[in-house]
N, C-alpha and C positions, 0 to 999 in steps of 0.2 A: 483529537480523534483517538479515543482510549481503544478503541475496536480495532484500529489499525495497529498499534502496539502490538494487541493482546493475539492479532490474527500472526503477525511479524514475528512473536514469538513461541506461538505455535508449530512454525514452521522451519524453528530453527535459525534463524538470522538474525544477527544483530544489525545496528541501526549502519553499521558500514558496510556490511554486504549488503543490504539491501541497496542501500547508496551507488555502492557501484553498479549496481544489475540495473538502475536505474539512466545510469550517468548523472547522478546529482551531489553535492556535497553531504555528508552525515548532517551536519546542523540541520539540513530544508531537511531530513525524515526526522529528526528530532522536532522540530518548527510545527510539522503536518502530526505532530503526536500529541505535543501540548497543546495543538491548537489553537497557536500563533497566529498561522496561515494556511492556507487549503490550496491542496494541491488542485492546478490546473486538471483535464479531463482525460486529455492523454496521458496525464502520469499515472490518473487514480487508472484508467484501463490499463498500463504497463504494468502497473502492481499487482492486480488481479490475476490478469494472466503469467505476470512471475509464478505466485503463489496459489492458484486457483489450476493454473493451465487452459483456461478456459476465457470468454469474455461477455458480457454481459451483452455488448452487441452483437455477436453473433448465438443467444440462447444456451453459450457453454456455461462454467464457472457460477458467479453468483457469491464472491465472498461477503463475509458479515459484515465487512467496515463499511461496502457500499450501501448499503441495503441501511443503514442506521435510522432507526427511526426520531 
């Protein structure tokens, strides 16, 4: 998920802060970047609303990594 990196560091966070704001280990956001593995659905809407403020289930937010075509 090269959109979630590139959205991650747009925003200023590296893969450990992000990690934390999550409660997940750095490896699973490095995992969900190389796309190893994909994040379960709660975590992709955690992330969003980290970094968006928003959520895609309630019509806020809308970041680009979800949206990936």
């Amino acid at each position: 998920m090269e959109k979630l990196r590139r959205y991650r560091q747009v925003h200023g966070l590296s893969q450990k802060q992000l990690a934390k704001c999550l409660g997940v280990d750095p490896g699973t956001i490095a995992s969900w970047e190389s796309g190893r593995h994909r994040p379960m659905r709660g975590k992709v809407v955690a992330v969003q609303e980290l970094l968006d403020g928003g959520s895609i289930l309630d019509g806020r937010g809308g970041g680009p990594f979800l949206h990936a075509r």
